[in-house]
DRENTOR-408869 format. One line per 2 residues: their letters; for each residue x, y, z of C-alpha. Coordinates in steps of 0.1 Angstrom, whole numbers. Example, Ala and Ser with C-alpha at 12.3 -4.5 7.8 and 13.67 -1.06 7.14 Angstrom:
// residues 2
as = 123 -45 78; 137 -11 71
END
This chain:
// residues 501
xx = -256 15 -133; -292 4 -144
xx = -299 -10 -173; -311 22 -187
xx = -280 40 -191; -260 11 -213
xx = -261 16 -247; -256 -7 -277
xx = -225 -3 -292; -218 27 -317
xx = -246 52 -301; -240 81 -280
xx = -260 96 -252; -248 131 -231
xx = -253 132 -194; -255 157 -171
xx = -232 186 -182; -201 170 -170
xx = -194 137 -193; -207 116 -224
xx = -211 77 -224; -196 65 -255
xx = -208 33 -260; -217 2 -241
xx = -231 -35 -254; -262 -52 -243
xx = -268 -61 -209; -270 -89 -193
xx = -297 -100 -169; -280 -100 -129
xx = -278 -133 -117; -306 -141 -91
xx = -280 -147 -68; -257 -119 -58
xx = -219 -136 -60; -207 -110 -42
xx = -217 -84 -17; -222 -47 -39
xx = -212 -13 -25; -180 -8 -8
xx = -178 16 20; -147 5 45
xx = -109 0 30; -111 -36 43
xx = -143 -45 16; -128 -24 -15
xx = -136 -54 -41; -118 -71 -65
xx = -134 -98 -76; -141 -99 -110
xx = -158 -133 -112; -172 -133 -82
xx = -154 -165 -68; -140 -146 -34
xx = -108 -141 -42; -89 -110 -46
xx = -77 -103 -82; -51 -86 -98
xx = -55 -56 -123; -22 -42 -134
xx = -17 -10 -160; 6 -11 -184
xx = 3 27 -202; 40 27 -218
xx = 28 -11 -230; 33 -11 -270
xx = 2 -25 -287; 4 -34 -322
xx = 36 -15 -328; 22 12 -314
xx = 41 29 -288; 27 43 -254
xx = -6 28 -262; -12 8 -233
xx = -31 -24 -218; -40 -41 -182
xx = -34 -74 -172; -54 -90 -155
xx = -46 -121 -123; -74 -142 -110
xx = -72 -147 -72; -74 -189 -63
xx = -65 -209 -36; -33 -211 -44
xx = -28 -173 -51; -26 -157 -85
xx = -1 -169 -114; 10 -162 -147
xx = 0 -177 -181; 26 -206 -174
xx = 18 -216 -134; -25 -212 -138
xx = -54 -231 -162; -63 -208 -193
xx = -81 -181 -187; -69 -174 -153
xx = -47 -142 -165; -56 -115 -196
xx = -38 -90 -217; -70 -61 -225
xx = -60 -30 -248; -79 -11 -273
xx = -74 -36 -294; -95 -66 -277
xx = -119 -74 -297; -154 -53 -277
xx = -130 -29 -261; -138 7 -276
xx = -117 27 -293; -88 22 -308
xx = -49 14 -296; -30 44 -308
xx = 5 56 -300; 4 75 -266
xx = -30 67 -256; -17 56 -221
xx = -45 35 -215; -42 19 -183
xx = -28 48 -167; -52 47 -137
xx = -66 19 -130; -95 8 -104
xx = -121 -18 -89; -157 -18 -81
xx = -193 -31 -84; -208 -1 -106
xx = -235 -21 -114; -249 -36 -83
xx = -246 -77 -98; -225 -85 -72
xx = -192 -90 -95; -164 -66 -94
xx = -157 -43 -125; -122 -24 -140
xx = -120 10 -148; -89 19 -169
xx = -81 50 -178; -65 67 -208
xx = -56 102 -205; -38 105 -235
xx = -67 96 -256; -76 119 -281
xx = -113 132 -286; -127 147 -318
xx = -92 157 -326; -86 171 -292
xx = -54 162 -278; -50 143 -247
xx = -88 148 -240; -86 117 -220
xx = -115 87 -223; -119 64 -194
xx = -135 27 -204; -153 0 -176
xx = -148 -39 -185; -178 -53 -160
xx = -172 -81 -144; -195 -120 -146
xx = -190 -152 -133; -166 -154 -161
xx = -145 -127 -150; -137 -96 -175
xx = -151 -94 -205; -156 -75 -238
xx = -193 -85 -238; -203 -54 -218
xx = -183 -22 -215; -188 16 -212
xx = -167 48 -223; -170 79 -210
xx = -155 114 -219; -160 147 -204
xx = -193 163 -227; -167 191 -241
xx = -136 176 -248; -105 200 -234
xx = -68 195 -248; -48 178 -220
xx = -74 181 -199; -60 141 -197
xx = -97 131 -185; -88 93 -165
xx = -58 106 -151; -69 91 -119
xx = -100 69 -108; -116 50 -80
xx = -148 34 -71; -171 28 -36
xx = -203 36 -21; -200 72 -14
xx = -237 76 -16; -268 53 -4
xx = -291 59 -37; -285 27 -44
xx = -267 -7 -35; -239 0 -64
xx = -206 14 -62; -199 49 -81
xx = -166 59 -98; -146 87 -95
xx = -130 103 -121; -105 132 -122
xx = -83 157 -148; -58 177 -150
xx = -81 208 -153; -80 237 -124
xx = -74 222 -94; -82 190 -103
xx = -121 188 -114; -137 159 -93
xx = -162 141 -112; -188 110 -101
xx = -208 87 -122; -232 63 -109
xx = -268 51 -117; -269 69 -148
xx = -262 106 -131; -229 119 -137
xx = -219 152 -122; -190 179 -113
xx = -186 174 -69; -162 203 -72
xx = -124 210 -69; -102 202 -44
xx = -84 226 -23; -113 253 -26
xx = -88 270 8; -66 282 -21
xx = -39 255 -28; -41 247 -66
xx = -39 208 -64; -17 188 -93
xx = -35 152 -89; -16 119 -86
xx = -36 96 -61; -70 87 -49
xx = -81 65 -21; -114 58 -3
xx = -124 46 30; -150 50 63
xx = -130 71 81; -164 86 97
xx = -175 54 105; -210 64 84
xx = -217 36 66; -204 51 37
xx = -174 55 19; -152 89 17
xx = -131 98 -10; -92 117 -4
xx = -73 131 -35; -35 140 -32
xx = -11 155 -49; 7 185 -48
xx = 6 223 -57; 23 237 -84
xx = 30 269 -70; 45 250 -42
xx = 81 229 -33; 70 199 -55
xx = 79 180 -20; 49 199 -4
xx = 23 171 -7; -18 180 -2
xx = -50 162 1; -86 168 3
xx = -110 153 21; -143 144 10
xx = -169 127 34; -194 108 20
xx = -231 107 28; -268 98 21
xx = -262 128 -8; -233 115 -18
xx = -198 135 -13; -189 172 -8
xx = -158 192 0; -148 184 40
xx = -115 198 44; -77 201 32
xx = -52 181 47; -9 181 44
xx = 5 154 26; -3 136 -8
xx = 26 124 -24; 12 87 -25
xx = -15 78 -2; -39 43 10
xx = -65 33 37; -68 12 59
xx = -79 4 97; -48 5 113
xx = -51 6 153; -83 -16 147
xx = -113 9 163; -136 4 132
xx = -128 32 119; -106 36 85
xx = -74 54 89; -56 78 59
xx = -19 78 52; -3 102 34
xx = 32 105 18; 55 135 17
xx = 86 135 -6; 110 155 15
xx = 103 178 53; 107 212 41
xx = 74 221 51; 68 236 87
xx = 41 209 94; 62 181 89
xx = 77 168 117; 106 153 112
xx = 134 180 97; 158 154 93
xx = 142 131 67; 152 143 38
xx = 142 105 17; 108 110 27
xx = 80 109 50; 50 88 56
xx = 20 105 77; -12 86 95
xx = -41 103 97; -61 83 122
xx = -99 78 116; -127 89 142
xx = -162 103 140; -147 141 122
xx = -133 120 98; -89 117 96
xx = -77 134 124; -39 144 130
xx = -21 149 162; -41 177 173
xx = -78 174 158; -90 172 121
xx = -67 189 95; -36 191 116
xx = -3 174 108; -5 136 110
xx = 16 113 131; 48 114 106
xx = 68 84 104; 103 81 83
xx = 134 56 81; 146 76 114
xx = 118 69 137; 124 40 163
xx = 124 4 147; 124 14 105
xx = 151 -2 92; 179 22 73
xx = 188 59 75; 170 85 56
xx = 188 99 26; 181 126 3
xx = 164 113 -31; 148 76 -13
xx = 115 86 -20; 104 66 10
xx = 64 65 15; 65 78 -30
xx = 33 50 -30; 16 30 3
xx = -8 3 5; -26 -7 41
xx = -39 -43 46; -40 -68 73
xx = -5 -90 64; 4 -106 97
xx = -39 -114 103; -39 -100 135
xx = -71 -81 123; -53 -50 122
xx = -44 -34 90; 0 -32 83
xx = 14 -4 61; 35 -13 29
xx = 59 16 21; 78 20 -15
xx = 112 40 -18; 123 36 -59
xx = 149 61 -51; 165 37 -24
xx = 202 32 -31; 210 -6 -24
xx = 248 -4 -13; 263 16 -41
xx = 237 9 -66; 221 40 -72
xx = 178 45 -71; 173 4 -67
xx = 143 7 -50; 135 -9 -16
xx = 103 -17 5; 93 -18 42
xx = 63 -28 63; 50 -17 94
xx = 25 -29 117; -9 -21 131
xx = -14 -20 168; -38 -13 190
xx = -20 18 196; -16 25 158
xx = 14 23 134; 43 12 155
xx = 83 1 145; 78 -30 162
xx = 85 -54 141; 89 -37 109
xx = 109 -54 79; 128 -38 47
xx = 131 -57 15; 152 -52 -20
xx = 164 -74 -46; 198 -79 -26
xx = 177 -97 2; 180 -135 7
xx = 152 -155 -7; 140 -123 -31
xx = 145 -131 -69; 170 -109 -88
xx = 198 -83 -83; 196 -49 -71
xx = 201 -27 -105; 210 10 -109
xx = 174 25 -118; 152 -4 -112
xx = 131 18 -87; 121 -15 -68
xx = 90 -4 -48; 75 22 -68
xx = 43 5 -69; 37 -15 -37
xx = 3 -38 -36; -10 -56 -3
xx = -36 -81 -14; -50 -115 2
xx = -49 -133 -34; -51 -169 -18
xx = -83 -161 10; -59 -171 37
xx = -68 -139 54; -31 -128 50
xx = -25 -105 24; 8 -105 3
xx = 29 -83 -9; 31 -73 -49
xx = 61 -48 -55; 67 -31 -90
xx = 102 -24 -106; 93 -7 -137
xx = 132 4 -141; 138 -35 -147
xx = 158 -55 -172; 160 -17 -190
xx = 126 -5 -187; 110 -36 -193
xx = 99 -40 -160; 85 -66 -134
xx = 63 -78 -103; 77 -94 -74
xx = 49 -111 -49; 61 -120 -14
xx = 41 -143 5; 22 -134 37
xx = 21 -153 74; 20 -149 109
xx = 54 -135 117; 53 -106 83
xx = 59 -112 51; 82 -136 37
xx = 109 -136 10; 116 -172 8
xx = 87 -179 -14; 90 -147 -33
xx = 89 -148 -71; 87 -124 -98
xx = 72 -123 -136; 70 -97 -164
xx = 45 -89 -185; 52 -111 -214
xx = 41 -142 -188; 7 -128 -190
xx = -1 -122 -227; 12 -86 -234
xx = 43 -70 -249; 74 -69 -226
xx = 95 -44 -244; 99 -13 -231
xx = 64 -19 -210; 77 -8 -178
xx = 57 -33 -163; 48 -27 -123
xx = 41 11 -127; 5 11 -122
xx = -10 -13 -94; -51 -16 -87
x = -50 -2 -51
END
């Protein structure tokens, strides 16, 4: 975004017919010297790097978070990536984790019961000064008296790292009630305008309504599914799965008029014009990027809760299924060409540790990075509905590895809280593995794993990190935290059930 569409605080501008930008402070001149490289296009170079020191940081949303007494009003927290990995407020100098809400002191708005802020949460250079910058999301917000309107805010990023000093709000121009505006954001270079990532915003409204903001336009792309399934929204990812130079956009979720297990995505390439409509694709429940088989080209995995749908595969994975779309110059292709099913995976195929079971939720959220650095990407897979023994929806998670030859069982590992080396006890509800995070935190070119367990210690919930090497990840190492080690309110938080993909 150029310096022309920030705004001091307390004025208003509309844009386009699609949005209005709130408020933003002064700008700051961009340092001479770029810290970072702007405009991410492959999975593999999706920034976040707030203070532009090359590490990977940490953004975490806490929307059930209570906020000066105020329930369901939400905050992010906030890790700093080091040598040595990230830490909490007790293991790293000051500074080197934050608590942000509507209350920080620059952050606009208000914190008010319900607001959800931190809901969605994503990275991205949206202003081309080579530091990273967060986009939260609060679809509960309420707009001019409109319920659950929805307001997403940016916290741009300095050598500092996140700050209050300079920050955006946007709105959709016409406020709808629970239109929930922020339900679910992301940020790359979908478009070569300029050398600046552009965010993604979506609602609730018809289908869901795609929106994009970047260098002071802000527009409607369309909504998904225009072949005639109604799309409820729960995921967005981005990646070069063309192999264009620039970054494509999927959004998941399912239909309504469908078997809520019947999970959908559309495709949208990117381009010198920025992105349009490509295609639909099955499976959505959960979904992450990635360059699995190594080719240079990104690949799309998909989630699918259950395999009552004729395209699935696998009829006897009733926990869940996980689906790879692999990239090539049409964009994701499944096993036959573009928009056919994907390669399905579940806890039956050869080498996945356990049995599918009804209610496991296997593949209910992925993440794809290189863990083993073998300079092919490895799948993460959550299942919160996991039973560990006779404990009931406990959580587990696996990992699988990149190949040459793609996604293979070879070697794959399962983890839960009853694993040697992993922190804790398995607990009735903890849903273990409902968030799953792969992220090289230390630059060791390895990336660990972060797992959520919002269910944890009653709903207060937690993070566990396991560290990466060679042979997988590792649980002697592993350690876990909750949100109270990094400056915000533990109670009731559920802590781990929104992670920065």
């Amino acid at each position: 975004m150029n310096s022309t569409t920030r705004r001091t605080a307390g004025s208003a501008a509309v844009t386009a017919a699609s949005f209005l930008l709130l408020t933003s402070a002064a700008v700051l001149a961009a340092p001479s010297a770029f810290a970072g490289v702007p405009g991410g296009t492959t999975a593999a170079d999706r920034n976040s790097d707030f203070n532009g020191d090359g590490y990977t940081d940490l953004l975490v949303g806490v929307p059930d978070g209570t906020v000066d007494g105020r329930e369901g009003a939400g905050y992010v927290t906030v890790q700093y990536g080091a040598p040595n990995g990230v830490g909490t407020g007790a293991t790293v100098p000051r500074g080197h984790v934050q608590a942000v809400s509507q209350s920080t002191a620059g952050v606009p708005g208000d914190s008010e019961a319900g607001d959800r802020f931190g809901q969605a949460v994503a990275t991205g250079d949206l202003d081309g000064d080579g530091y990273d910058d967060a986009v939260v999301g609060a679809p509960g917000e309420d707009e001019d008296g409109t319920e659950d309107a929805g307001r997403v805010t940016v916290l741009y990023g300095s050598k500092d790292g996140l700050g209050a000093e300079q920050t955006a709000s946007l709105t959709a121009a016409r406020p709808t009630a629970r239109a929930r505006f922020g339900l679910a954001v992301t940020a790359a270079r979908f478009t070569g305008d300029v050398d600046a990532d552009q965010l993604v915003v979506l609602d609730r409204n018809t289908g869901p309504n795609v929106f994009t903001w970047h260098a002071g336009v802000l527009r409607q792309v369309g909504t998904p599914h225009s072949t005639g399934h109604a799309l409820q929204n729960a995921y967005v990812t981005t990646g070069d799965y063309d192999h264009n130079g620039f970054a494509d956009l999927v959004v998941s979720g399912y239909s309504p008029d469908d078997d809520y297990a019947k999970g959908w995505s559309a495709y949208y390439p990117g381009g010198p014009e920025g992105l349009s409509y490509g295609r639909d694709l099955h499976g959505g429940l959960g979904s992450a990027s990635g360059d699995i088989d190594g080719d240079g080209y990104d690949d799309l995995v998909v989630g699918q809760l259950s395999a009552v749908d004729e395209a699935a595969g696998d009829a006897n994975a009733p926990g869940g299924l996980v689906g790879v779309y692999y990239g090539g110059e049409d964009g994701p292709a499944g096993t036959q060409g573009p928009g056919t099913a994907p390669q399905w995976w579940s806890q039956n195929s050869p080498g996945v540790p356990g049995t599918a079971e009804k209610g496991d939720a296997w593949g209910n959220d992925l993440s794809v990075a290189d863990v083993d650095g073998d300079g092919r990407a490895d799948l993460a897979v959550g299942a919160p509905g996991e039973d560990v023994g006779t404990v009931a929806d406990a959580g587990a998670v696996w990992l699988l590895r990149g190949s040459r030859e793609g996604l293979t069982g070879t070697g794959a590992q399962s983890f839960d809280q009853n694993t040697a080396g992993v922190p804790g006890t398995a607990g009735a509800d903890d849903s273990w593995g409902a968030q799953v995070r792969l992220a090289d935190t230390d630059g060791d070119g390895r990336a660990e794993l972060l797992a959520g367990a919002p269910g944890e210690n009653t709903g207060d919930g937690a993070l566990w990190l396991l560290p990466a090497s060679r042979s997988g990840l590792l649980a002697d190492g592993s350690w876990s935290y909750g949100a109270g080690a990094l400056g915000g309110t533990a109670h009731g938080a559920r802590f781990g059930t929104v992670i920065d993909e």
